[in-house]
C-alpha positions as CSV (number, residue, x, y, z in Angstrom):
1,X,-29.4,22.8,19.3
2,X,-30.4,23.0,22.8
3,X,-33.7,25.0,24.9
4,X,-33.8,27.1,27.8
5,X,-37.2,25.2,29.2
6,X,-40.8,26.5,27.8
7,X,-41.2,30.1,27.8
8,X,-42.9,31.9,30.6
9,X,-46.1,32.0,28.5
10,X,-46.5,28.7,27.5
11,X,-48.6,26.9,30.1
12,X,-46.5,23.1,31.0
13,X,-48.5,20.0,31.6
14,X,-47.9,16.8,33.5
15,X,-47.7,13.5,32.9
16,X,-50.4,12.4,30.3
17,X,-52.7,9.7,31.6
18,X,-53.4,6.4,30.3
19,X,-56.9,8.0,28.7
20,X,-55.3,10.3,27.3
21,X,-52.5,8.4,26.0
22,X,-55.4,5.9,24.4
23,X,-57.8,8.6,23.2
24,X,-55.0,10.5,21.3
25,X,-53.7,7.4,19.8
26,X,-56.9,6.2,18.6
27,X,-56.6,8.8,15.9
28,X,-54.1,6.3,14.0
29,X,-57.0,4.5,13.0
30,X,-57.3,7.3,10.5
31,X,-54.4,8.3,10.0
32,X,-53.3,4.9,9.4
33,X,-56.2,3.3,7.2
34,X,-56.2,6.4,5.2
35,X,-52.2,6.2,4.8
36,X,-52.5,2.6,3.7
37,X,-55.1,1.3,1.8
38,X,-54.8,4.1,-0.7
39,X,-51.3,3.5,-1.6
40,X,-52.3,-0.2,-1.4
41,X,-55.6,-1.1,-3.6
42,X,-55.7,2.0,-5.3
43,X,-53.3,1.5,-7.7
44,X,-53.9,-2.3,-8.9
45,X,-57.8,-1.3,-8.7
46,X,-57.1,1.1,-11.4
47,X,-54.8,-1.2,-13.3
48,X,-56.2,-4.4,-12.8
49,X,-59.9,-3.7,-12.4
50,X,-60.8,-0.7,-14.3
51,X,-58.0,-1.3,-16.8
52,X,-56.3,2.1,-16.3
53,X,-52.9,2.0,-17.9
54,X,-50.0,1.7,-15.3
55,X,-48.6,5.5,-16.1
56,X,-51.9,6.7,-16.5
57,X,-52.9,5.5,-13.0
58,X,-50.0,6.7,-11.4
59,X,-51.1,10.2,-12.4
60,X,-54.4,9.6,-11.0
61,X,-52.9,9.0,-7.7
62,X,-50.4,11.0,-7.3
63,X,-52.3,14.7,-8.6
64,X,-54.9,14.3,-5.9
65,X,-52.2,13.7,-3.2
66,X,-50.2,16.4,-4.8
67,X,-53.2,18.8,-4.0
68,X,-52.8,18.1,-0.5
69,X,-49.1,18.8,-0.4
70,X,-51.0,22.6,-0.6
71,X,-53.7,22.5,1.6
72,X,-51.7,21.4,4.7
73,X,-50.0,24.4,5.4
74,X,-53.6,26.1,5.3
75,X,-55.3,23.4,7.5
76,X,-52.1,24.1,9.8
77,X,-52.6,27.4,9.7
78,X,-56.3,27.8,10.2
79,X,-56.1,25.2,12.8
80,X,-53.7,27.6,14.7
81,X,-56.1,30.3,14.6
82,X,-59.3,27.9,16.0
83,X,-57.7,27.5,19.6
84,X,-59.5,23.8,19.6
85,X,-58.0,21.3,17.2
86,X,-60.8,18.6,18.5
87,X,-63.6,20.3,16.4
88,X,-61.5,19.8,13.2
89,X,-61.0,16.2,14.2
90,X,-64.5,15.3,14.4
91,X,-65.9,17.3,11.4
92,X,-62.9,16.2,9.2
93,X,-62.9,12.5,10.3
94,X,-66.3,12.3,10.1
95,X,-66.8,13.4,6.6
96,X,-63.5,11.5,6.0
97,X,-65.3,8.0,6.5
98,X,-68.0,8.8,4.4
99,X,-65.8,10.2,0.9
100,X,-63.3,7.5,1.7
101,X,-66.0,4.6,1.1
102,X,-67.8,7.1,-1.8
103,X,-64.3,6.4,-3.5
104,X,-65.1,2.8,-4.4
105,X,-68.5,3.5,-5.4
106,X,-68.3,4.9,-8.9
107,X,-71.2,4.7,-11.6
108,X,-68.2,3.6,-14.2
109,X,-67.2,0.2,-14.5
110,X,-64.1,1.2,-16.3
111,X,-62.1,3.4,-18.9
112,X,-61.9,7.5,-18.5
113,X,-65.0,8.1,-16.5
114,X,-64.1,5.5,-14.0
115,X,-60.3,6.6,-13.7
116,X,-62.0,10.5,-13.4
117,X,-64.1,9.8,-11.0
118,X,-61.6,7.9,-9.0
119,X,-59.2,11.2,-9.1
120,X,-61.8,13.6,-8.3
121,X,-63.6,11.7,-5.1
122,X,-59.5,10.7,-4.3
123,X,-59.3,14.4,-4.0
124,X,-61.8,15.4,-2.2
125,X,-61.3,12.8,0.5
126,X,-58.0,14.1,0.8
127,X,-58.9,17.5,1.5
128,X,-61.2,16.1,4.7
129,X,-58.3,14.0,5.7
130,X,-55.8,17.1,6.0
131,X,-58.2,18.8,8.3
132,X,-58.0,16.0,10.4
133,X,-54.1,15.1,9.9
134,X,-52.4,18.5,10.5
135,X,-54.3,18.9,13.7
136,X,-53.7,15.9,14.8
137,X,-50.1,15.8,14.6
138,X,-50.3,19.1,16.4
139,X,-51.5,18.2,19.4
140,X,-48.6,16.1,21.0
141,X,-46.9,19.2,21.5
142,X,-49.6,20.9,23.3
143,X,-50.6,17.7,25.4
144,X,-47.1,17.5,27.4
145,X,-43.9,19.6,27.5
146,X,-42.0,16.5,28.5
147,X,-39.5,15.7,26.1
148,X,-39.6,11.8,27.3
149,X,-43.7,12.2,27.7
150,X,-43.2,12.8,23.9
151,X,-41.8,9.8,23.7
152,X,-44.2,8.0,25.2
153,X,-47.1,9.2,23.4
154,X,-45.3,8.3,20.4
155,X,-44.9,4.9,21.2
156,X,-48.6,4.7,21.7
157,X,-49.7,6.6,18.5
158,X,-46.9,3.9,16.3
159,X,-48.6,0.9,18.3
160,X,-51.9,1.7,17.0
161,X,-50.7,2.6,14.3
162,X,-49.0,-0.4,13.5
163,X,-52.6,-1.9,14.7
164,X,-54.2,0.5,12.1
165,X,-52.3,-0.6,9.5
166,X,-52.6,-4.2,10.1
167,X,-56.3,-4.1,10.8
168,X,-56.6,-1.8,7.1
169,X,-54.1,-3.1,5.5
170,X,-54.5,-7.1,5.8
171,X,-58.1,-7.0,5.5
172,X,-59.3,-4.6,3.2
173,X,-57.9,-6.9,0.3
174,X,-59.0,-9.6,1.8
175,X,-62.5,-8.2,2.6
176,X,-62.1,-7.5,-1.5
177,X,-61.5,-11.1,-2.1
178,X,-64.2,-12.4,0.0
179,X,-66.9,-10.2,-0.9
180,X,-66.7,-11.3,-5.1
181,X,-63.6,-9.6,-5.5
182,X,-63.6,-6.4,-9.1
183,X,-66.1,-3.4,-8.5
184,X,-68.4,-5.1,-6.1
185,X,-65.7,-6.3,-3.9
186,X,-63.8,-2.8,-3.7
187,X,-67.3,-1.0,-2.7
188,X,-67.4,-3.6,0.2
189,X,-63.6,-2.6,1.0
190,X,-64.3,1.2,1.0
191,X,-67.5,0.5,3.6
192,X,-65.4,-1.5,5.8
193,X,-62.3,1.1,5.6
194,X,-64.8,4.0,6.2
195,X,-66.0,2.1,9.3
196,X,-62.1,2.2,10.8
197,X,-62.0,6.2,10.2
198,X,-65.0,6.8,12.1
199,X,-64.4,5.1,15.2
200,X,-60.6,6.6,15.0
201,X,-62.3,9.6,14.6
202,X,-64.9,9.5,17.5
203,X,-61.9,7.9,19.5
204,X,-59.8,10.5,19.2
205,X,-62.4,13.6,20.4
206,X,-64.1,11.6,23.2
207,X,-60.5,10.5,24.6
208,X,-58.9,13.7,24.9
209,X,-61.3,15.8,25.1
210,X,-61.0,16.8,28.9
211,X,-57.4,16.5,28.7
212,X,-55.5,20.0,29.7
213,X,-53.3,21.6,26.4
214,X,-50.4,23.4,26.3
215,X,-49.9,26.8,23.7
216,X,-48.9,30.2,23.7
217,X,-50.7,33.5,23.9
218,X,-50.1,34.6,20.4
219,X,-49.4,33.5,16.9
220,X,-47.8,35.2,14.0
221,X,-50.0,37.4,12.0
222,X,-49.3,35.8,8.4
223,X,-48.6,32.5,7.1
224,X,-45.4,34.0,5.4
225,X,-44.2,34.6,8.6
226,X,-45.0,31.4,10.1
227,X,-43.2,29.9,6.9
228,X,-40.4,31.8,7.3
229,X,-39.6,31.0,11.0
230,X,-40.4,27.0,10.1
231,X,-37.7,27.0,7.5
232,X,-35.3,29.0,9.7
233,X,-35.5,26.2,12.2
234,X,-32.3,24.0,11.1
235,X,-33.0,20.5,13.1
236,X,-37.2,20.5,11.7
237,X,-35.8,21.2,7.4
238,X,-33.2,18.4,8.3
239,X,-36.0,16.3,10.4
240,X,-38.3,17.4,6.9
241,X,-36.1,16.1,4.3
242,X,-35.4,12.9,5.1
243,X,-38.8,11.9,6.4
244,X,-40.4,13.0,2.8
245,X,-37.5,10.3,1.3
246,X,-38.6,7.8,3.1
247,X,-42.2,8.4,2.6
248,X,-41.6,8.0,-0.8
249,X,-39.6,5.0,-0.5
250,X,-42.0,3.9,2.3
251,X,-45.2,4.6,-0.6
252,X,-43.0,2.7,-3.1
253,X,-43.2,-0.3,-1.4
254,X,-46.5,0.2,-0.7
255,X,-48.2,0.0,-4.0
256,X,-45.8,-2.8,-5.0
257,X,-47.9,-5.4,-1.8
258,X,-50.5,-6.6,-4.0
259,X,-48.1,-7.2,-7.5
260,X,-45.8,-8.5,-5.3
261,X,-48.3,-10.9,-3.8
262,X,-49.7,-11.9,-7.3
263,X,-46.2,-12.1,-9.4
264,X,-43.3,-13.2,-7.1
265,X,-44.7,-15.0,-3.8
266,X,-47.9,-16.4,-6.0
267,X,-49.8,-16.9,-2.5
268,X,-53.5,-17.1,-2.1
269,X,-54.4,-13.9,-0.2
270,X,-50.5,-13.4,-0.3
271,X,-50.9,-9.4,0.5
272,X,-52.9,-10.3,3.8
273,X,-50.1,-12.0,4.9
274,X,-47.6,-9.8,4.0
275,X,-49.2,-7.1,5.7
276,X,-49.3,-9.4,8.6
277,X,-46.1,-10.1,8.8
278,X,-44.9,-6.4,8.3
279,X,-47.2,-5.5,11.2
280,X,-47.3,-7.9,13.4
281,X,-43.9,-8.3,15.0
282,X,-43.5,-4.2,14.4
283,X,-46.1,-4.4,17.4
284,X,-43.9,-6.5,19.5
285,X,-41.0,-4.3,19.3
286,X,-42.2,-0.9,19.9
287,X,-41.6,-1.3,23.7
288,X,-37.6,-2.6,22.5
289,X,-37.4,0.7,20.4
290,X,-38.6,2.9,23.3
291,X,-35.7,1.6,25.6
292,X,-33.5,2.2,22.2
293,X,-34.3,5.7,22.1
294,X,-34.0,6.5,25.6
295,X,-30.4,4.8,26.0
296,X,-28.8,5.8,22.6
297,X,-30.9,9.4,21.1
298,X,-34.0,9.6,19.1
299,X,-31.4,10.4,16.2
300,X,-29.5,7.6,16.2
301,X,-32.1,5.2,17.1
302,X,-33.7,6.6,13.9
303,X,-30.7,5.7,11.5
304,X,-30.7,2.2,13.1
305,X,-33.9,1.7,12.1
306,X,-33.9,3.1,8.9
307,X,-30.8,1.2,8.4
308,X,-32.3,-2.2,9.4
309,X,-35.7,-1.1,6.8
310,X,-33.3,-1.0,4.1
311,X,-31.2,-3.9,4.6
312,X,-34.5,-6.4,4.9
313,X,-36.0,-4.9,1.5
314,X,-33.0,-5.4,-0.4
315,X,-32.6,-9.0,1.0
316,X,-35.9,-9.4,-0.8
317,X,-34.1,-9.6,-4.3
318,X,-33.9,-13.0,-3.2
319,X,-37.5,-13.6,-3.0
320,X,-38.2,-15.2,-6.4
321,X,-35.9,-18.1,-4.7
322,X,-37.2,-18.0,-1.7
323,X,-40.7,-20.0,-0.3
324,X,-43.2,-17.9,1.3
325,X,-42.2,-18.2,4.7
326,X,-38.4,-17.1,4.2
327,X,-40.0,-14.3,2.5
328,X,-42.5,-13.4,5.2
329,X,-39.6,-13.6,8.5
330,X,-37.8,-10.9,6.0
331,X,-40.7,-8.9,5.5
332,X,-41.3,-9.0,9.2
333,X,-37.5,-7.5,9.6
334,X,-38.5,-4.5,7.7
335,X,-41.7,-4.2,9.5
336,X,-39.4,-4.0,12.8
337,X,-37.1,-1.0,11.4
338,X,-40.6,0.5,9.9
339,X,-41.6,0.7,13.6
340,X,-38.8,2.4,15.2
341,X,-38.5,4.6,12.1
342,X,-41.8,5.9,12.6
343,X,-41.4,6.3,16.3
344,X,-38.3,8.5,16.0
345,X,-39.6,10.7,13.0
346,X,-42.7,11.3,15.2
347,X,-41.0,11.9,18.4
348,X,-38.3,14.4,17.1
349,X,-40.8,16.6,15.5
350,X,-42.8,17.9,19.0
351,X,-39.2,18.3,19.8
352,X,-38.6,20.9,17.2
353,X,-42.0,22.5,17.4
354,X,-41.2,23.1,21.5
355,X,-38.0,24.2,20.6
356,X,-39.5,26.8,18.7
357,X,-42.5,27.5,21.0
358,X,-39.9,28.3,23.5
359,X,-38.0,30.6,21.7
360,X,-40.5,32.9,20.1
361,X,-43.8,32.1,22.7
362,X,-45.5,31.7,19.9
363,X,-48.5,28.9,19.0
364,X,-47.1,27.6,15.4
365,X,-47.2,23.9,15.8
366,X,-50.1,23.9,13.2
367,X,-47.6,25.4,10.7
368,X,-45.0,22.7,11.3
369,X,-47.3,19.9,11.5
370,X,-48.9,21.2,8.0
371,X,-45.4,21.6,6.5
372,X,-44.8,18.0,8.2
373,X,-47.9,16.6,7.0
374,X,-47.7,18.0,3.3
375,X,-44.2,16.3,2.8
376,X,-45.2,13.1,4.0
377,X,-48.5,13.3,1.7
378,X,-46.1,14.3,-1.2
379,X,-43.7,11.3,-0.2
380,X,-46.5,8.9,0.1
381,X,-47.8,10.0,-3.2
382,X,-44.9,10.0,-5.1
383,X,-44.3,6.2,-4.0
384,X,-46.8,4.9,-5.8
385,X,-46.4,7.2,-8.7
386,X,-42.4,6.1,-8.8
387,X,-43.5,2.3,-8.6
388,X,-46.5,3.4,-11.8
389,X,-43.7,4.4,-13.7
390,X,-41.5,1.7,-13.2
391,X,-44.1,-0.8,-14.2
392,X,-45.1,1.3,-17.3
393,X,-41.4,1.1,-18.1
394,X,-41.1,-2.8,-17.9
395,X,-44.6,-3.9,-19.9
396,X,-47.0,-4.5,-17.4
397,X,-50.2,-5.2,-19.1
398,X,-53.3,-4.0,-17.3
399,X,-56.7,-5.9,-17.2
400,X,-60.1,-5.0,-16.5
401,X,-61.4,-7.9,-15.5
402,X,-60.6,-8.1,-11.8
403,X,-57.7,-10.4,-12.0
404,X,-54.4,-9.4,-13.0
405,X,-53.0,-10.1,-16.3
406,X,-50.3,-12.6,-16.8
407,X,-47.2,-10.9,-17.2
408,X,-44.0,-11.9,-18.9
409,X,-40.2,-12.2,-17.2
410,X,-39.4,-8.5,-17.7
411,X,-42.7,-7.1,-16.1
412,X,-41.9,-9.5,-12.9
413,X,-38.5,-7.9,-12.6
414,X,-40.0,-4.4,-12.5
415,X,-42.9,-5.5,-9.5
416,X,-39.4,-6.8,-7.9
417,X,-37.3,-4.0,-8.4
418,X,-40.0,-1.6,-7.5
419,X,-40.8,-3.9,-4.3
420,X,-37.2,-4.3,-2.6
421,X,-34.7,-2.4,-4.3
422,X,-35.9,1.5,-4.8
423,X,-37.6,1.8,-1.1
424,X,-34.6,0.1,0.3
425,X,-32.3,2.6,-1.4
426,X,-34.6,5.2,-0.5
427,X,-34.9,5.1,3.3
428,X,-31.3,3.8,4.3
429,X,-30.1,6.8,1.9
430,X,-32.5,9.2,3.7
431,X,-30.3,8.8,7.2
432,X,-27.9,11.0,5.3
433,X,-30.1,14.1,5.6
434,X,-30.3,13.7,9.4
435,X,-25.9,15.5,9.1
436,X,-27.6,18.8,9.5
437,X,-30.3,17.6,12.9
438,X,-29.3,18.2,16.4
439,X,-30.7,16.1,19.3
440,X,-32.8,18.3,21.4
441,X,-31.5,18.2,24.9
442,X,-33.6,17.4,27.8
């Protein structure tokens, strides 16, 4: 696969500048609190606070996310059509903050009504956040034509990112546990989480807002058409595939944090600190996977890191024999291959999308990016779905008390199994997709 430079009608741009390069990644806020917590306190707040049954829950997670899978394509294209993606972002994110915190704040204390209204708000806040996602993955491609300036604004988006998700992820159960922990405690959560989305959100408009945009004259008149071209593109369906298998395996591991905090590490606050030590050497290595990437190929950089993901979560079968710390320096591992895997992903996919732009001077990246943004929504949801299922298969008894249930030998094999063994299969199976990709050249 190689490109003959932008097309005449596709305007180039520079090298981004610093505000641009920290307005744009601001937006991880969202996309990163709304990618984690979900997938992290939704699940055990619907088994182990409003006493949801494991399978039952897994539906109610993954049928709102499966909605999204087809609005994305639409947000992409309408998003297209708009000219200005920065008006979706601050409308979407906006409204994103508010139905995100509205999802914690149900009337029902538990049984159907509670696990219904959970589903429907879930829903709707999913809708906002693909008005804000599909743009928002757009835009790298029309920020820069540089297929290294790609790069870099990768590398900022994933450090956030990684920020995002440590910020979201380690405190929102902790914000649970210190603010009385069952109902009350998860409405605190939701406030605190919908707090992150909005400055994300206003970071993301004010910081590029005077930045100059790349994009063709014209776009193709149907979606159909737009669809058809997207699939033609070889490298983007290979790209596609194996980033929705490791979204699911990715979402697996996910919704297994806090069961795998309560029934095989047994540590107060144990999910904060496993978020922390996924995230926080992931942070230190993002400049290490940049030099990676630029020395060996995006490509293979990504299977290295996908590689060195799946090796650390299957290490964790050990866990059970293992004290915390040993089980916190593996966990950080993973969190290192997370990084680069995300960095890769992210940065191959502009590359596609210019590919294309170049070849037909036409402004599609919205249709990519939906496409993009619907399998990783699909992925993400499936995860915790998968993981549902698995502990519906072992026993796992739910409570609705606000603290989880004791659970016997076999249930504690599924949280472990779930945890380390299917995401690690998962993503380092995944590289095997990547056959069919080509490196775009410079």
């Amino acid at each position: 696969m190689t490109t003959t430079g932008p097309s005449s009608e596709v305007r180039p741009s520079g090298v981004l500048s610093r505000r641009v390069l920290a307005g744009y990644s601001l937006g991880s806020l969202v996309t990163g609190a709304f990618g984690t917590v979900p997938g992290l306190l939704l699940l055990p707040y619907l088994t182990d606070t409003l006493g949801v049954a494991a399978g039952v829950a897994g539906l109610l997670v993954l049928l709102p996310k499966a909605w999204d899978v087809l609005v994305n394509p639409v947000a992409g294209r309408i998003s297209d059509r708009r000219g200005d993606r920065r008006a979706f972002l601050l409308v979407a994110g906006l409204l994103l903050a508010v139905l995100f915190a509205a999802i914690f704040a149900g009337p029902f204390a538990s049984g159907a009504g509670a696990g219904a209204y959970v589903a429907i708000s879930f829903l709707v806040a999913a809708t906002a956040y693909a008005f804000f996602q599909v743009p928002y993955v757009a835009m790298p491609a029309e920020l820069t034509d540089g297929y290294d300036e790609r790069t870099r604004l990768m590398t900022w988006r994933v450090a956030v990112l990684a920020l995002a998700i440590l910020v979201s992820g380690a405190l929102a159960p902790l914000v649970v546990d210190q603010t009385g922990g069952g109902l009350v405690g998860h409405r605190w959560s939701g406030i605190f989480v919908g707090v992150l989305i909005a400055l994300g959100t206003l970071g993301v408009y004010f910081g590029t807002r005077t930045a100059d945009t790349r994009s063709a004259v014209e776009s193709e008149p149907d979606l159909r058409s737009q669809l058809r071209i997207a699939a033609a593109n070889r490298p983007f369906r290979a790209l596609l595939l194996c980033w929705i298998v490791q979204a699911v395996g990715v979402g697996t591991m996910l919704a297994g944090v806090q069961y795998f905090a309560d029934h095989i590490v047994r540590s107060g606050s144990g999910a904060t600190f496993l978020f922390a030590a996924f995230v926080g050497p992931a942070l230190l290595v993002m400049p290490v996977w940049s030099r990676v990437g630029a020395r060996f190929g995006k490509p293979r950089s990504l299977v290295a890191a996908s590689l060195l993901y799946a090796v650390g979560a299957l290490l964790l079968l050990a866990s059970p024999a293992l004290p915390p710390v040993a089980v916190y320096l593996v966990v950080a591992v993973i969190g290192c291959g997370y990084a680069g895997q995300q960095v890769f992903s992210m940065s191959m996919l502009p590359d596609c999308i210019a590919y294309d732009t170049a070849r037909t001077g036409r402004r599609q990246a919205g249709v990519f990016t939906g496409l993009w943004t619907a399998g990783e929504t699909l992925g993400l949801a499936l995860g915790p779905g998968l993981y549902a299922l698995i502990l519906q298969l072992f026993g796992y008894v739910s409570s609705s008390t606000g603290e989880a249930a004791t659970q016997d030998s076999t249930a504690r094999l599924g949280v472990l199994l779930g945890f380390t063994v299917v995401p690690g299969l998962l993503v380092g199976a995944a590289v095997l997709l990547l056959g069919a990709y080509r490196d775009v050249e410079r």
